[in-house]
Each structure stands twice: as C-alpha cells, then as structure tokens.
N, C-alpha and C positions, 0 to 999 in steps of 0.2 A: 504494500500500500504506500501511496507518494504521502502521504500525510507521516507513516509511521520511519520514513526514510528522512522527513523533513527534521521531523522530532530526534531523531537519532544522530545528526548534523548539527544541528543546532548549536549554535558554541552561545555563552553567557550572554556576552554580548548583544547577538540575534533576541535569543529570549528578553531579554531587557525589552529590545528596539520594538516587539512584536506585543509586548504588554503594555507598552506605552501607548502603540497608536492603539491598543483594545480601551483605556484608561479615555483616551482623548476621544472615542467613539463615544463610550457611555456618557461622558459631560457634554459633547455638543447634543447627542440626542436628548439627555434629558433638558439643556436648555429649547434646542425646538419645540417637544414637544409637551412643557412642562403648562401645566393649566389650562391642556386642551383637551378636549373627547376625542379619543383615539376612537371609537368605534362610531363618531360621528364624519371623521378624517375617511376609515375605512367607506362609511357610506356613500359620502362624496364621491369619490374613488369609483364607486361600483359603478358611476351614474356616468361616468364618462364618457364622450361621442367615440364609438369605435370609429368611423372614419378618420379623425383624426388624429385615434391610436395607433391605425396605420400607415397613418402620412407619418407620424412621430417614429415609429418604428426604419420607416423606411431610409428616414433621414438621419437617423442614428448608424446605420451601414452604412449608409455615403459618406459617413462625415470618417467612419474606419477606413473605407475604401480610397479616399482620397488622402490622409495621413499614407496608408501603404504606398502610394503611388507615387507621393512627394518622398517618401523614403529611397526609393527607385531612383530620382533624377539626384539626391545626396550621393549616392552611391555609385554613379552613372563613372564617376574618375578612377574606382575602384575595381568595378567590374559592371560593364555597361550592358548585358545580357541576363542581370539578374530575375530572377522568375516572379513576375506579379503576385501568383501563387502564393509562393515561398515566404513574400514578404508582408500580404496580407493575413496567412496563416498562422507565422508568429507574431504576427503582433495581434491577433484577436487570443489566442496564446495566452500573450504576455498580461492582454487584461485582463484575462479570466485568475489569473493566478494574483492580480494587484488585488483581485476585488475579496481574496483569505488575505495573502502577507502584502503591504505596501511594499512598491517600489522593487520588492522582488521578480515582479514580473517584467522591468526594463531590463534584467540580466537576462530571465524564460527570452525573452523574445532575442536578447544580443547572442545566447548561445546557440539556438534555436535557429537561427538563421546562417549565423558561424557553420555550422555542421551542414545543412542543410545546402550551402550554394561552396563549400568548400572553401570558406573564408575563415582571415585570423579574429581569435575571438576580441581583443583587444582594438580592433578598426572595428569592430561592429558597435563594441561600447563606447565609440569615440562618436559613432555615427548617431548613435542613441542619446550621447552627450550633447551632441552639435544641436539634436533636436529641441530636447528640454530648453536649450540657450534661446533657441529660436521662438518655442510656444512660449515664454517669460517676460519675450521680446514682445511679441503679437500681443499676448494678453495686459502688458502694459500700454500699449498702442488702444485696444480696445477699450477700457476702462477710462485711460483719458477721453477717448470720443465719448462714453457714455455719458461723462460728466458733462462732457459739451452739449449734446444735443441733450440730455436733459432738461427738463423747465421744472424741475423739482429742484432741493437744497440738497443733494447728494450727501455734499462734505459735513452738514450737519447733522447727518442721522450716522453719517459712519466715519466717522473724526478718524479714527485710525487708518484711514482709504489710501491718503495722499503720502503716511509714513510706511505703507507698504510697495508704494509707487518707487518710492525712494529706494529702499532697501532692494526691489528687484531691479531697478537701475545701476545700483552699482555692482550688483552680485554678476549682471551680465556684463559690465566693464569688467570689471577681477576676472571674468574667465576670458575673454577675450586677452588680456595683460598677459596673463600667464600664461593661456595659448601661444602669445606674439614670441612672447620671453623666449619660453623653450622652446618653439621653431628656429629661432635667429639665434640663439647662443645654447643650446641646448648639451654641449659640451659643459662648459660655463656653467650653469644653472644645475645641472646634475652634480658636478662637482663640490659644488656649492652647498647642493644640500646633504651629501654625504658627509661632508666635514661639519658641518651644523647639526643637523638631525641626527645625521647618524651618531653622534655622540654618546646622545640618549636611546638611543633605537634600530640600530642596522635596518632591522623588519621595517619599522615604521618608515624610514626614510627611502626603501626600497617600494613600498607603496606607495606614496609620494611621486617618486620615477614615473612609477607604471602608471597613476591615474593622469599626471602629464602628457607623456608617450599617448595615452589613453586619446586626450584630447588634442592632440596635434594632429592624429591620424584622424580622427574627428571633423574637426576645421578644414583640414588640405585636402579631405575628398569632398567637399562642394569647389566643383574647378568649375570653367567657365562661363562664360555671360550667359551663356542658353538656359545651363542647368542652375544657376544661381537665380536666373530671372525666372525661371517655370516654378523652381521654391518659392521664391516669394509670391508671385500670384497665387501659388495655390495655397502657401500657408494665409493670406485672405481671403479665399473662397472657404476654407475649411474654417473662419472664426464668421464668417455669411451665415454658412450653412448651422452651425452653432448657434447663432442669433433664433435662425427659421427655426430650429428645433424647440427654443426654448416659447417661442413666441407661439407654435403650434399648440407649446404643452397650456398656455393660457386659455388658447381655443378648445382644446380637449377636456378641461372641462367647467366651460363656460365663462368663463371669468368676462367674457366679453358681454356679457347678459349681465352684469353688475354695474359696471361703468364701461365708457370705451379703452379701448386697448390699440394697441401698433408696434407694429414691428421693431422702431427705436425703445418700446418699453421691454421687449422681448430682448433687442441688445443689453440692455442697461442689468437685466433679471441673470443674461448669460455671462458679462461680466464680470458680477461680483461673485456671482456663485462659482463660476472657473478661480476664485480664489481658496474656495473649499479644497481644490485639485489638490494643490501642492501640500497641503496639512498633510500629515501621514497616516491617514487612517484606510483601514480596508474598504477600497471601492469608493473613496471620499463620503463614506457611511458617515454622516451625523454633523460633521465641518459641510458639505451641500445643503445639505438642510437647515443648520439656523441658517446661512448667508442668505439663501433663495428664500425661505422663510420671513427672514427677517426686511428684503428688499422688497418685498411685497405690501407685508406690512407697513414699514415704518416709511417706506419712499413714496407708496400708492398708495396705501390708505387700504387696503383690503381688509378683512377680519381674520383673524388669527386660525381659523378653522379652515377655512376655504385656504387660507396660503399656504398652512400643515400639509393639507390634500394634493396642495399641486408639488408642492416640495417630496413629498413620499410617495404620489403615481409617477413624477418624472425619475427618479429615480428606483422605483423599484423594474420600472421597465427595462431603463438603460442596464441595470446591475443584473437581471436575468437572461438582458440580450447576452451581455458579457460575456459569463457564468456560462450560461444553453451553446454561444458560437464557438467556445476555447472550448468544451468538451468535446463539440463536432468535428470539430477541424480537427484536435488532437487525436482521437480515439477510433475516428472514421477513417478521412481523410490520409494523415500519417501515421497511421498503426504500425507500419511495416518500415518507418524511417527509423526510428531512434526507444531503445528498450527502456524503461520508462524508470529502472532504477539506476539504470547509467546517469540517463538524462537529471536524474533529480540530484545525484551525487554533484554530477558538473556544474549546477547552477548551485548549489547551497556552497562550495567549493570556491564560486566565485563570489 
C-alpha cells in the first residue's frame, strides 16, 4: 500500500511538515465554517444548477490541460518532443497526491515525468520551480488588477493583501538573484557556500548546490522568444480561465438571483482565494475556504451561509476532480509504466 510505504519513509521532519499543514486545515476550516449551519451549507449545495456544474467541471480540465501544455513549451529547450500525454498525466498525478501530502505532489509529478520521457530528475524540479516562480508572478499581476477594477475597498477588508503582495514580490526577485548568481558565477557561489555552510553542515550545504543546480536548469530551459512568449500568453489564458471558473461557481448556485454578479467579481473571488494555494495545507482544504468565504462576504456583502456553500461546492468538486483524475490516469492509464512501491520510495527519497 503507497500510504503504508509513505509512513514507512517518512523521516521526523516530513511528519512534522505533514501535521502542520493537518493543524493549519483544522483552524482555517473551523474559522470558515464557524457559526454556520453546515447542513444548511450542504443544502445549498444540493440545489445547484447542474448545467453549470458542468461548464465548472469542464473548465477545471482546461485550466489542467492548458498548465500541461504550457509545461511543454518550458520544456520545448530540453526536449522539444515531449508527450502531451506524459505531461498532463503527471501532473493530474501530482494533484491528486497535493490534495493527502502538500507540495508533495510537485516532486509525484517532477519524478513522474523524469522517468516517464527519460529525463534528469533535477531539470524536471527546476522546470516545476520555474513554474511556481511564474504562477506567484501571474497571481500577483492578478490581484493587483483585482484591486483595480474593483469599486469595493478591497484593502480595507483585507489589510494584510498589499503585505503579501510584497512578500511574493521579493520572494520572486530572491529566486531570480540567485538563479542569475549561480548561472554566471556558479563556480564562485558553490564555493562559497561550501566554505560557509558547509562549516556547519556538509549535507546541508550540498543541498543548497543541488536546489540551485535545481533552479538554473529551471530558468535556462524556457529559451526562446517563441516558447517564452507562448508561456506567457498562456500563463494569462490559464488565470482567464480561473477567473470563468470561479465566476461560473457564483452562477452554479445562484448567487446571481441575490444581487448582480460579473465576471470582474469572479476575478477579484479567484484572486484572493488563489492565495489559499500557496498555505500548505492538503488540496488548499480550509486556507480556500475562509479566503473565498471571507471575499464574498466581507467584499460583496453576501451572507455567510450562501458564501460557506459556494466556498465548499467549488471546492469539493475541484478536490474530487483531482482525487477521481490522478487515480485514473495512474492506475488505468500507467499501470504498466512504473511499480508503485518503486515509485513511492523515489518521490519520499526526494
């Protein structure tokens, strides 16, 4: 069983990382959904327009489908024949396995691919680096637009908006620096940190290397004007398509029968709540939900009941899409690629 091979792997550390984001679960949910009727939440829920369950649905696979695809042209300097397949597969994979362990599943999907197109695993983790740099990028681009086209007081329902703006601004400068650093002196810099770090920590400092190495290979496979500019278009079509999704999930169930509704409030809703992403909790369980929760309420004025609903049908869809497409692809799909206690050993490993 991959559960009883995870547990068996598992170094203190893990375990720590893995009760924490469980810890940070329980406090965001029970901030959502604290002094609401949950079984009023559920009934909402049931009352939902299936049409626009499966425009929601269907818009949740594009928005996968076209991350895969953008992953293709990152990868286009590395190896320009890589399989659509291949790269959609682990990464529906890699969610399926985010939405148990966070953040675990960006390594399922870097190995997963590694093996799969006969790539080094360390350019895949660079390539999956490059990504994150990029979606932190986009999502702070979005957020500032929300604030713009909003006619609500954003900044004063969520004061702490504009210091996380900041902080992922410079966290994407610091890897870009460092990226630059060790491409151009990378002699230098390695040296550097041996005789520093390594002082304290051989191991440590030689991780250090590696997640560098990590991110050079990262950065230097987006080459060309073609495949640099098809990434950036379509990392905008793919925070579009995010917007439509969350805007749909307003229409799915009804919020538009309350007050009017539009597409910029559906931006402003996918925004904040793509801030839940990065908290580390499984499948953004509970950090999604107060955000989206809270952006409903306290930005639009909705009732706490109705915004619980939309906050726990948009996500319990997206998390059984997840969940349902990584056991297909894995189980069906690649049965016959990679033995399942190999595979579990090499990602816990990494």
């Amino acid at each position: 069983m991959i559960f009883d091979k995870l547990k068996y792997h598992f170094s203190l550390k893990s375990a720590f990382n893995f009760l924490l984001s469980l810890t940070l679960t329980a406090v965001f949910l029970y901030i959502a959904f604290y002094d609401v009727d949950f079984s009023k939440v559920l009934e909402i829920s049931s009352e939902a327009k299936l049409l626009w369950v499966v425009v929601f649905i269907i818009l949740n696979f594009l928005g996968h489908a076209l991350r895969a695809y953008r992953w293709k042209f990152i990868l286009s300097s590395v190896k320009p024949n890589t399989k659509f397949n291949n790269l959609l597969s682990s990464l529906l994979v890699g969610y399926g396995v985010n939405c148990v362990t966070p953040k675990l599943g960006e390594v399922t999907r870097a190995v997963l691919l590694a093996r799969w197109e006969g790539l080094s695993r360390s350019s895949m983790f660079g390539t999956v680096i490059l990504e994150r740099v990029i979606d932190i990028f986009f999502l702070v681009i979005s957020v500032l637009i929300g604030i713009y086209i909003s006619t609500e007081n954003i900044h004063k329902e969520f004061p702490w908006l504009m210091n996380a703006i900041y902080f992922a601004s410079i966290f994407i400068l610091i890897m870009i620096f460092f990226a630059a650093l060790s491409l151009f002196f990378k002699e230098i810099f390695s040296t550097l940190i041996k005789k520093t770090v390594g002082k304290l920590s051989s191991k440590f400092a030689d991780r250090i290397i590696y997640i560098l190495q990590m991110l050079i290979e990262g950065f230097v496979s987006l080459k060309g004007i073609k495949n640099q500019s098809v990434t950036i278009l379509l990392s905008v079509i793919i925070m579009i398509i995010y917007a439509t999704t969350s805007y749909v999930g307003l229409l799915m169930l009804g919020l538009n029968e309350l007050q009017p509704i539009s597409f910029e409030m559906g931006w402003v809703v996918m925004s904040i709540s793509a801030i839940g992403v990065v908290i580390p909790t499984p499948g953004s369980t509970g950090s999604y939900h107060t955000l989206a929760k809270s952006t409903l309420v306290f930005v639009y004025g909705f009732n706490e009941t109705i915004s619980a609903a939309y906050a726990f049908l948009t996500h319990i869809i997206s998390y059984f899409l997840m969940i349902t497409s990584a056991l297909i692809v894995y189980f069906l799909l690649n049965k016959n690629r990679e033995p399942l206690n190999e595979l579990t050993k090499t990602i816990v490993d990494n």
